[in-house]
C-alpha positions, 0 to 999 in steps of 0.5 A: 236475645234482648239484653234485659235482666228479664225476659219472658217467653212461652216456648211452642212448636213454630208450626203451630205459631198463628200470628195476627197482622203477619204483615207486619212482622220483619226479622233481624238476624242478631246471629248465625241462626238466631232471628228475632221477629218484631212489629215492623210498625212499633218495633215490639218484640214478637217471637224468636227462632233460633236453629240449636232449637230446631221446630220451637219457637220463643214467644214473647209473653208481653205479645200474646193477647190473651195471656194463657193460664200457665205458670212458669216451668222452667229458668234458663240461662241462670248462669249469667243471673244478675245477683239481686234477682233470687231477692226480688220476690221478697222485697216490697210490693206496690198495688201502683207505680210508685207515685201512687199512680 
């Protein structure tokens, strides 16, 4: 639900979902059943609830402060893989932007 080549989330059950600054969270339904939630005031992608996956939740890892000490489990939606993806842990590794920055 993001349209980027990458996405990455912690899945957790929404009743245990806590949020700071709830109120500025709005919802979009971007299908039957399918909200996504973000700030109202940057527009920064929070957490997804979709319904096939009743009680979860999908938060955005790039929301979560701190990050938590795990490591990725699970690759989903492989079927619609760009074909360069399985190359990108071997190609070359900046320690900065590009710019030396």
């Amino acid at each position: 639900m993001n349209g980027s080549a990458f996405s990455s989330y912690v899945v957790v059950p929404h009743k245990t979902l806590s949020v700071s600054g709830d109120e500025h969270i709005a919802e979009y339904e971007v299908g039957p059943g399918a909200h996504k939630h973000y700030c109202s005031r940057c527009g920064t992608p929070l957490f997804n609830v979709v319904s096939r996956y009743a009680g979860a939740c999908m938060i955005y890892l790039g929301a979560i402060d701190p990050l938590p000490d795990a490591v990725p489990a699970l690759n989903v939606y492989c079927e619609s893989m760009l074909s360069w993806v399985e190359r990108v842990g071997s190609i070359q590794k900046l320690p900065t932007g590009a710019d030396g920055k």
